[in-house]
N, C-alpha and C positions, 0 to 999 in steps of 0.2 A: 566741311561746311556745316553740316546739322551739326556736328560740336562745338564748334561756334557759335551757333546759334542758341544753344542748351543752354550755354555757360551764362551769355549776357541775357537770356530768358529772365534766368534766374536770378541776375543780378539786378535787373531790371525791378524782378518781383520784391526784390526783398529790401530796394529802395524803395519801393512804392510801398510796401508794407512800414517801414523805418518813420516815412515820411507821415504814414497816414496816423500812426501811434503818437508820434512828435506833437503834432495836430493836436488828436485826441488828448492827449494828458498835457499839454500846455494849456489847451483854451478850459480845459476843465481849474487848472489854477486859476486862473482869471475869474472863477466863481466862487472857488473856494480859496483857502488860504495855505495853501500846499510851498514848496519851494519847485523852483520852474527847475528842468534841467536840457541838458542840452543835447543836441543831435547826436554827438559821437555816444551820448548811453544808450540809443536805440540800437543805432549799427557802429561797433566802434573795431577799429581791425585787430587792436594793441589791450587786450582783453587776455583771462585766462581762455583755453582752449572748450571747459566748458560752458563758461559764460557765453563765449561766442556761438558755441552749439544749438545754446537755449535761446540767446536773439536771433541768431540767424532762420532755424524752427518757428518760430514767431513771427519774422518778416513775412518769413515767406506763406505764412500761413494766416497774416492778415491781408498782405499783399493779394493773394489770390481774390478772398473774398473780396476786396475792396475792388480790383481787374473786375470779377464777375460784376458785379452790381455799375461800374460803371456801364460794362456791355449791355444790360437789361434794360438801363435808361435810355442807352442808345439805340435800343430796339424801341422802346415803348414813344421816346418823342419824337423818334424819325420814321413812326408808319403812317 
């Protein structure tokens, strides 16, 4: 059961980091003059091995921060 748990932790984080990146560098085209791209170059599965290494590192390493900070909001507007 915790390794189950582990697994989809992680997979959780590292869409929520994917997602939150996606976000980030889309709406920032929208002020700049960039080309947009799409979700599968944040988190793509069909990638070299270490490409995936280096997003997946990434996700989950924005994923976290972004998990913290929503938790801090949801301390600070629900006391």
């Amino acid at each position: 059961m915790d390794f189950i748990a582990i697994l989809s932790g992680r997979i959780i984080l590292e869409f929520l980091g994917a997602s939150a990146r996606f976000l980030y560098f889309n709406l920032s085209t929208l002020l700049n003059d960039n080309d947009f791209r799409t979700f599968s170059s944040f988190w793509s599965p069909s990638v070299s091995n270490k490409k995936k290494d280096e997003n997946s590192e990434m996700n989950h390493m924005i994923g976290v921060l972004f998990f913290g900070a929503l938790i801090m909001l949801l301390i600070i507007f629900n006391a």
